[in-house]
Biopython code that builds the backbone (N, CA, C, O; Angstrom):
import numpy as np
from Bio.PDB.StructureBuilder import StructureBuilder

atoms = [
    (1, "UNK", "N", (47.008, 5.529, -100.199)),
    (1, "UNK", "CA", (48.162, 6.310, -99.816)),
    (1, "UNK", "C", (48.673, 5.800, -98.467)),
    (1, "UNK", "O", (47.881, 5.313, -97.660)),
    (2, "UNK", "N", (50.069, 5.909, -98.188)),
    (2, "UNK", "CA", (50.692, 5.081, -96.847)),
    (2, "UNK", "C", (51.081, 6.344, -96.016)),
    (2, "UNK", "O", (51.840, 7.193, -96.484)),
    (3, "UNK", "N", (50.725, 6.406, -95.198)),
    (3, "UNK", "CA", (50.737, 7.802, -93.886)),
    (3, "UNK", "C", (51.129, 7.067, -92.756)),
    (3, "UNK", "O", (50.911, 5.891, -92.465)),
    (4, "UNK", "N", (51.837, 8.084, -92.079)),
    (4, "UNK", "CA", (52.819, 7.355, -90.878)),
    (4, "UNK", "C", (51.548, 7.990, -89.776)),
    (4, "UNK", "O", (51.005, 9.093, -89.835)),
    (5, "UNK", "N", (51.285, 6.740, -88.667)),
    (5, "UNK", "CA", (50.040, 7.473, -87.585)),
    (5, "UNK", "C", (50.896, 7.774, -86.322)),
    (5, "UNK", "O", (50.623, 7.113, -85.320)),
    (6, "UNK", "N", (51.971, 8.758, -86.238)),
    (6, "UNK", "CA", (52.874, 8.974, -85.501)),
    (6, "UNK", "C", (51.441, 9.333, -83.874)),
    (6, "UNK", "O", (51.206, 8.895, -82.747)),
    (7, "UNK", "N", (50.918, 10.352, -84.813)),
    (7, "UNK", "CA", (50.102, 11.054, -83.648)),
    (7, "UNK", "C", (49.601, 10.405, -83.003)),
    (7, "UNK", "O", (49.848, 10.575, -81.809)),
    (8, "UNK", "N", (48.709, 9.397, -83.339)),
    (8, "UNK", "CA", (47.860, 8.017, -82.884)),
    (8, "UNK", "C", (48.499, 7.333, -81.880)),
    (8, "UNK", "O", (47.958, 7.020, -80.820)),
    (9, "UNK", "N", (49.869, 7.042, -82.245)),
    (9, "UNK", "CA", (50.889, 6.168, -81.453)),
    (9, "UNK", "C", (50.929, 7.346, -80.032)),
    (9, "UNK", "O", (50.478, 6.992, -78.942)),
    (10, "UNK", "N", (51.448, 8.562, -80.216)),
    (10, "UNK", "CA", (51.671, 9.259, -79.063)),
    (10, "UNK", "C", (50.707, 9.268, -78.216)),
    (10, "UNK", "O", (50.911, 8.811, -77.091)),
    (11, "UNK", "N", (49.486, 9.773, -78.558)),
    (11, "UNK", "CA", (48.083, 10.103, -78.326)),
    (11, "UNK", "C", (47.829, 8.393, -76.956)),
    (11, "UNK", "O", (47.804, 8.467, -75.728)),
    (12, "UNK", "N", (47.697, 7.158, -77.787)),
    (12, "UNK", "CA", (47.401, 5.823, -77.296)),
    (12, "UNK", "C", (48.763, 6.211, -76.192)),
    (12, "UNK", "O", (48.397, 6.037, -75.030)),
    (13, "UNK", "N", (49.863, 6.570, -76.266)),
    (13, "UNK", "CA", (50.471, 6.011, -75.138)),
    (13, "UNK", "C", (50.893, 6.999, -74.139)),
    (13, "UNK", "O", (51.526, 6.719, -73.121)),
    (14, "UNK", "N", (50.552, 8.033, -74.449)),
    (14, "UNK", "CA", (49.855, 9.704, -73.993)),
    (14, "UNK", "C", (51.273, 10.158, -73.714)),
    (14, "UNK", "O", (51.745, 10.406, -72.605)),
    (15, "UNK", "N", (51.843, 10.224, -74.813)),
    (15, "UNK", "CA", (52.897, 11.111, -74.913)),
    (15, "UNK", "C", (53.072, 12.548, -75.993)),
    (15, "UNK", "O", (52.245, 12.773, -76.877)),
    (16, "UNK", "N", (53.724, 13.030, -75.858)),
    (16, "UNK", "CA", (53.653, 14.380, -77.144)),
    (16, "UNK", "C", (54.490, 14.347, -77.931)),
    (16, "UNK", "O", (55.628, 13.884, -77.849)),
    (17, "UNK", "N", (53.735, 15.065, -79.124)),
    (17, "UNK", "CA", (55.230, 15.330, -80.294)),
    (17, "UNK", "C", (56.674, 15.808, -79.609)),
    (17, "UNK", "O", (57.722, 15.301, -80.009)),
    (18, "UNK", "N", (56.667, 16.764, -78.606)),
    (18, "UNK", "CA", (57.606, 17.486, -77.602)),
    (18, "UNK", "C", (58.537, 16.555, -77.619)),
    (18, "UNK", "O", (59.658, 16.694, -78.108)),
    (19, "UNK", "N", (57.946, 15.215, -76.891)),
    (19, "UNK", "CA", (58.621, 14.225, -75.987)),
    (19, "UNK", "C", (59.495, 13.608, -77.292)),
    (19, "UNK", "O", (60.724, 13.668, -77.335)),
    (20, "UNK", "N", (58.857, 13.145, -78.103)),
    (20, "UNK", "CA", (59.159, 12.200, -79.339)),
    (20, "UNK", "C", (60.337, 12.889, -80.066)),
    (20, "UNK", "O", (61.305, 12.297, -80.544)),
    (21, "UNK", "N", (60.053, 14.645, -80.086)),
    (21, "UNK", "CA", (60.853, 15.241, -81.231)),
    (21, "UNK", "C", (62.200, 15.193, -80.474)),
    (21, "UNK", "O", (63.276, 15.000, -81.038)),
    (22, "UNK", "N", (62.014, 15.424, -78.891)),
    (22, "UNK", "CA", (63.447, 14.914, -77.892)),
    (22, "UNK", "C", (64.204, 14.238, -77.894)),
    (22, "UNK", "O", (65.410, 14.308, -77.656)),
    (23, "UNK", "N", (63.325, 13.221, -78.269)),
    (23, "UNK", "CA", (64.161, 11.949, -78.386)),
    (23, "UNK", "C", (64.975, 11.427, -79.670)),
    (23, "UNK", "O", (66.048, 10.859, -79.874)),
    (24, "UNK", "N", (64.209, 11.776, -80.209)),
    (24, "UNK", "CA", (64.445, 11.540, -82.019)),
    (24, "UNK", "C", (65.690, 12.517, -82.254)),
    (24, "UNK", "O", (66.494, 12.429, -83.182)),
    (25, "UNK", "N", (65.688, 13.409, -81.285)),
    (25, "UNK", "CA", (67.056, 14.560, -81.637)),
    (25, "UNK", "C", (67.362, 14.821, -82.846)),
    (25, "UNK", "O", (68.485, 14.571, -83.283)),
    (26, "UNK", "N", (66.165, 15.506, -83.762)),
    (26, "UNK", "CA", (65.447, 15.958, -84.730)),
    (26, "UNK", "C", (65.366, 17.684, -84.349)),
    (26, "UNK", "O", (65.184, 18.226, -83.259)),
    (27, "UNK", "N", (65.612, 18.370, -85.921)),
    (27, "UNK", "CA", (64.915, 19.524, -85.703)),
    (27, "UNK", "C", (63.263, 19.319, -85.504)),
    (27, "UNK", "O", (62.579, 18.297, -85.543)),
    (28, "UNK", "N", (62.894, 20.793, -85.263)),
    (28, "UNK", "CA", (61.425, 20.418, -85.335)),
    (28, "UNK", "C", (60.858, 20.494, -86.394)),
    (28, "UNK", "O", (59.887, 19.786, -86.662)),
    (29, "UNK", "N", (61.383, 21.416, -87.242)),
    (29, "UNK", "CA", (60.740, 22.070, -88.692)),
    (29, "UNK", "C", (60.358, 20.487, -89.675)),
    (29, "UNK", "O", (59.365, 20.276, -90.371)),
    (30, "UNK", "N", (61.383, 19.688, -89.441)),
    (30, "UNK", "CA", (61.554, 18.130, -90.104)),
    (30, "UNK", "C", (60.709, 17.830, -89.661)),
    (30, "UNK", "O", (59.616, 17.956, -90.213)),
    (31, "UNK", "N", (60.881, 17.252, -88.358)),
    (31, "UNK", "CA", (60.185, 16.683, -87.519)),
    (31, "UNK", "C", (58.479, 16.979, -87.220)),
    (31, "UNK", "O", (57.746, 16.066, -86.838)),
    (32, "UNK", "N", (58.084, 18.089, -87.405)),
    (32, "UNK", "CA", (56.628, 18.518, -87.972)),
    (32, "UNK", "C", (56.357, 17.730, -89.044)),
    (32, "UNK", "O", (55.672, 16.716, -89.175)),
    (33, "UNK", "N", (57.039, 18.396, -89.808)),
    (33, "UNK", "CA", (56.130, 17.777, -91.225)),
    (33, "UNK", "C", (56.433, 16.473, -91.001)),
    (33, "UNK", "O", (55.380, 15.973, -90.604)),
    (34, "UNK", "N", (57.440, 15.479, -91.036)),
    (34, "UNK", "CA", (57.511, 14.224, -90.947)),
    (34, "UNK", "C", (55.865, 13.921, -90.690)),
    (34, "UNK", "O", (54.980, 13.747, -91.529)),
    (35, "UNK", "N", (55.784, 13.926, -89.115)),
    (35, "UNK", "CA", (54.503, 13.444, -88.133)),
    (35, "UNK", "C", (53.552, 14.246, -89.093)),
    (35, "UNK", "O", (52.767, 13.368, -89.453)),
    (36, "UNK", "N", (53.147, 15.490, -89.755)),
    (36, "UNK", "CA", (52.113, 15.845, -90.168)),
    (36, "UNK", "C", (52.068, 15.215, -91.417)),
    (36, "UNK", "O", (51.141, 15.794, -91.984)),
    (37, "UNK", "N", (52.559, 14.297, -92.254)),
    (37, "UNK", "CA", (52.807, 13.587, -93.529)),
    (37, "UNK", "C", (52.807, 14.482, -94.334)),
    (37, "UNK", "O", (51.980, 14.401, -95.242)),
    (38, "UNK", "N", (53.749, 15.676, -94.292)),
    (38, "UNK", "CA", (54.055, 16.622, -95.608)),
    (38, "UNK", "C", (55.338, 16.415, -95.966)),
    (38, "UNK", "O", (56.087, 17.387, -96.053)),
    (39, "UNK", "N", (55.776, 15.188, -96.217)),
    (39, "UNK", "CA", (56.940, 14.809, -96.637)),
    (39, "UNK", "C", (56.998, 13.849, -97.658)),
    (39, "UNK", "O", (56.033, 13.086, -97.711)),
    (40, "UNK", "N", (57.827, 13.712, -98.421)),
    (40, "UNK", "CA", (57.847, 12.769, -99.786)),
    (40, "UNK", "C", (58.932, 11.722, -99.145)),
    (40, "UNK", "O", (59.014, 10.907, -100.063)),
    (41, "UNK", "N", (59.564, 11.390, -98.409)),
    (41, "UNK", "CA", (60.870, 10.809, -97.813)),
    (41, "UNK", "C", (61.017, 10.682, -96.502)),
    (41, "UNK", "O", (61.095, 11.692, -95.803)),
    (42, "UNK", "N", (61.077, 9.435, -95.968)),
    (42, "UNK", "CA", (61.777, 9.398, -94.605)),
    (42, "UNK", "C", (63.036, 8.362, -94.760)),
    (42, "UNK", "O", (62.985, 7.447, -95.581)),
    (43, "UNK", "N", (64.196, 8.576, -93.892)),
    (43, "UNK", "CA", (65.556, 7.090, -93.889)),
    (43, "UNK", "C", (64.600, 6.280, -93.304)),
    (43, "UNK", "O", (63.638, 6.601, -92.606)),
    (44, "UNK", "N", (65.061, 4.953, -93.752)),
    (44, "UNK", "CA", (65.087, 4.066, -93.112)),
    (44, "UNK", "C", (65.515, 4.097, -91.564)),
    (44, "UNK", "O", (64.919, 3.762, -90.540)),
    (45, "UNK", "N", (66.659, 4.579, -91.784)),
    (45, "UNK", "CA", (67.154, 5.057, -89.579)),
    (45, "UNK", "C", (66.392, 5.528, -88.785)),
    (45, "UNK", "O", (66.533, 5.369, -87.573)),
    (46, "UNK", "N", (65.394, 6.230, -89.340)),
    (46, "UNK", "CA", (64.816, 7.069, -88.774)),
    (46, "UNK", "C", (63.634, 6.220, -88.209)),
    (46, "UNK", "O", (63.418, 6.179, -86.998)),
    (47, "UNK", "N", (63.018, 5.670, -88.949)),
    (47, "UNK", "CA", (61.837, 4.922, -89.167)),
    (47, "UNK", "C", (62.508, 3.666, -88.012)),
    (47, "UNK", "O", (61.862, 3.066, -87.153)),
    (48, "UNK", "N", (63.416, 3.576, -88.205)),
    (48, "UNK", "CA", (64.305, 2.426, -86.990)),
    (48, "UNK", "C", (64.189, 3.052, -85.453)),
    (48, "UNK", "O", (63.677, 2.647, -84.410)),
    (49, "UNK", "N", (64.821, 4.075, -85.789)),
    (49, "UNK", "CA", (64.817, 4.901, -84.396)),
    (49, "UNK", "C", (63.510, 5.355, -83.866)),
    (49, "UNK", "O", (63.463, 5.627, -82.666)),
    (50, "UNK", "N", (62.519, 5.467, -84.536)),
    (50, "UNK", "CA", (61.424, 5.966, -84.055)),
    (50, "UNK", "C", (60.712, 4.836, -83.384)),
    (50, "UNK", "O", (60.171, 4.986, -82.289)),
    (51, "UNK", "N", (60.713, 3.611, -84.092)),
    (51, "UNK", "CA", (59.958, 2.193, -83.525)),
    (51, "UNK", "C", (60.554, 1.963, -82.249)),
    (51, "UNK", "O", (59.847, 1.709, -81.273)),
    (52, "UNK", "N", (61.945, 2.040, -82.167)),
    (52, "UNK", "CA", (62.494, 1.816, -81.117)),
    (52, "UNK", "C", (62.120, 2.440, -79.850)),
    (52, "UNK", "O", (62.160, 1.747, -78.833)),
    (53, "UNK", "N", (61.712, 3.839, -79.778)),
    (53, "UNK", "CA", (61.261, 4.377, -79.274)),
    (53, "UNK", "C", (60.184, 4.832, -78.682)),
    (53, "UNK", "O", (59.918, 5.244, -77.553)),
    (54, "UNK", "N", (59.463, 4.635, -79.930)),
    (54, "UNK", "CA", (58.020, 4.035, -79.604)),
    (54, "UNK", "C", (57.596, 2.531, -78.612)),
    (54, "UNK", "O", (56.750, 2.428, -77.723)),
    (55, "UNK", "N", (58.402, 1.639, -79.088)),
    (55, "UNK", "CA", (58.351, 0.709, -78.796)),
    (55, "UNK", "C", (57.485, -0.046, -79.595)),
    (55, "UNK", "O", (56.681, -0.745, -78.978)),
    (56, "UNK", "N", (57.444, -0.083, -81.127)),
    (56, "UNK", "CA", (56.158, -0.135, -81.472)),
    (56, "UNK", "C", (57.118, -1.462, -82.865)),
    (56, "UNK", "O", (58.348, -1.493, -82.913)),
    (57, "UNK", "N", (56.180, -2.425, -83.854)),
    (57, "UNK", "CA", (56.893, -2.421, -84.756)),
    (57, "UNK", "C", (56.936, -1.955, -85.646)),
    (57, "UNK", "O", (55.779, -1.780, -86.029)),
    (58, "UNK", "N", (57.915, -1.429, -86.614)),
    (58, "UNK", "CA", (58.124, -0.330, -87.772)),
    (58, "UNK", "C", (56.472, -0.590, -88.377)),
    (58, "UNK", "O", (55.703, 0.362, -88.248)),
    (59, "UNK", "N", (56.045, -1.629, -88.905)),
    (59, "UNK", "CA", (54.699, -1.257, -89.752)),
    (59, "UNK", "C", (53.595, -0.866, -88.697)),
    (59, "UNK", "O", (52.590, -0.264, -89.074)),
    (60, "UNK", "N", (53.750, -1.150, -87.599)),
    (60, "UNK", "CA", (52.596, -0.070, -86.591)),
    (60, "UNK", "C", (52.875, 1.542, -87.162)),
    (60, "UNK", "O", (51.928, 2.324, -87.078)),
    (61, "UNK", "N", (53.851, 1.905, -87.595)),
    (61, "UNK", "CA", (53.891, 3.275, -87.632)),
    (61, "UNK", "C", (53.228, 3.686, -88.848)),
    (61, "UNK", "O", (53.194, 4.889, -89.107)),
    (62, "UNK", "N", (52.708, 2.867, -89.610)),
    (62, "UNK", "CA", (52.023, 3.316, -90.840)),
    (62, "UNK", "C", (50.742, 2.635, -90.713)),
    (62, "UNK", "O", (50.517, 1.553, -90.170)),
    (63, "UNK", "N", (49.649, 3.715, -91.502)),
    (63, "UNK", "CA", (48.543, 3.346, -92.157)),
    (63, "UNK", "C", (48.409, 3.740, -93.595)),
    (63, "UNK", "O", (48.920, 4.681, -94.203)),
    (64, "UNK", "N", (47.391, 2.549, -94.092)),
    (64, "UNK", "CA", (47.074, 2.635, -95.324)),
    (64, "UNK", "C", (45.781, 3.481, -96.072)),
    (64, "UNK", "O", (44.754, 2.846, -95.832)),
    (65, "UNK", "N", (45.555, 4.401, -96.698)),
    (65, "UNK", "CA", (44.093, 5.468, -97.047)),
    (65, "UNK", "C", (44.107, 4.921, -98.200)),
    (65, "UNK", "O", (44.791, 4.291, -99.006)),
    (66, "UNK", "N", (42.605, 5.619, -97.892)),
    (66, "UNK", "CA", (42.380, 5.898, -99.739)),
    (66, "UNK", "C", (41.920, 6.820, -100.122)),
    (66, "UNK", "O", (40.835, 6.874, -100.700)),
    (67, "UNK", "N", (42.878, 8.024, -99.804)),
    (67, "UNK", "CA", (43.217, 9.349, -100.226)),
    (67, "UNK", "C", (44.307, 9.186, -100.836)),
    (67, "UNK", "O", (45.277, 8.467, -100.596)),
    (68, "UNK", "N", (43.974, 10.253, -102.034)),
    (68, "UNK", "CA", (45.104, 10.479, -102.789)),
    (68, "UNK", "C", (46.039, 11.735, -102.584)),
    (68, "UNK", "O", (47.036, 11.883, -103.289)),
]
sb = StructureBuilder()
sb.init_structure("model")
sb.init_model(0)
sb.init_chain("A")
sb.init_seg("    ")
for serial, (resi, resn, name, xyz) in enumerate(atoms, 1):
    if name == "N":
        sb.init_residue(resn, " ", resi, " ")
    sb.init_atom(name, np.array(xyz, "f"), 0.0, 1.0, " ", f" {name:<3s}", serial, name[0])
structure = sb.get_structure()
């Protein structure tokens, strides 16, 4: 299964969901579940805007499980 490690990223660069959901100028209700992976869908923009922000590259923002 492919899970976004939003938290991981914040956590390593010791920032908060707070900061991120600010920036992203996102509700939060989305923006929760997004980062908590209770979502079936993210844009592409988003996934743009978030790397950017992160500073990270788009496939840093994902990991791969093997949970189903």
């Amino acid at each position: 299964m492919l899970k976004l490690r939003i938290l991981d990223i914040l956590d390593e660069q010791g920032k908060t969901k707070y900061w991120l959901c600010k920036k992203m100028e996102m509700h939060y209700v989305s923006f929760k579940k997004m980062v908590e992976n209770d979502t079936t869908s993210i844009r592409f923009d988003t996934l743009d805007r978030m790397s950017k922000i992160l500073n990270v590259p788009v496939g840093d923002l994902f990991i791969q499980t093997d949970d189903e």
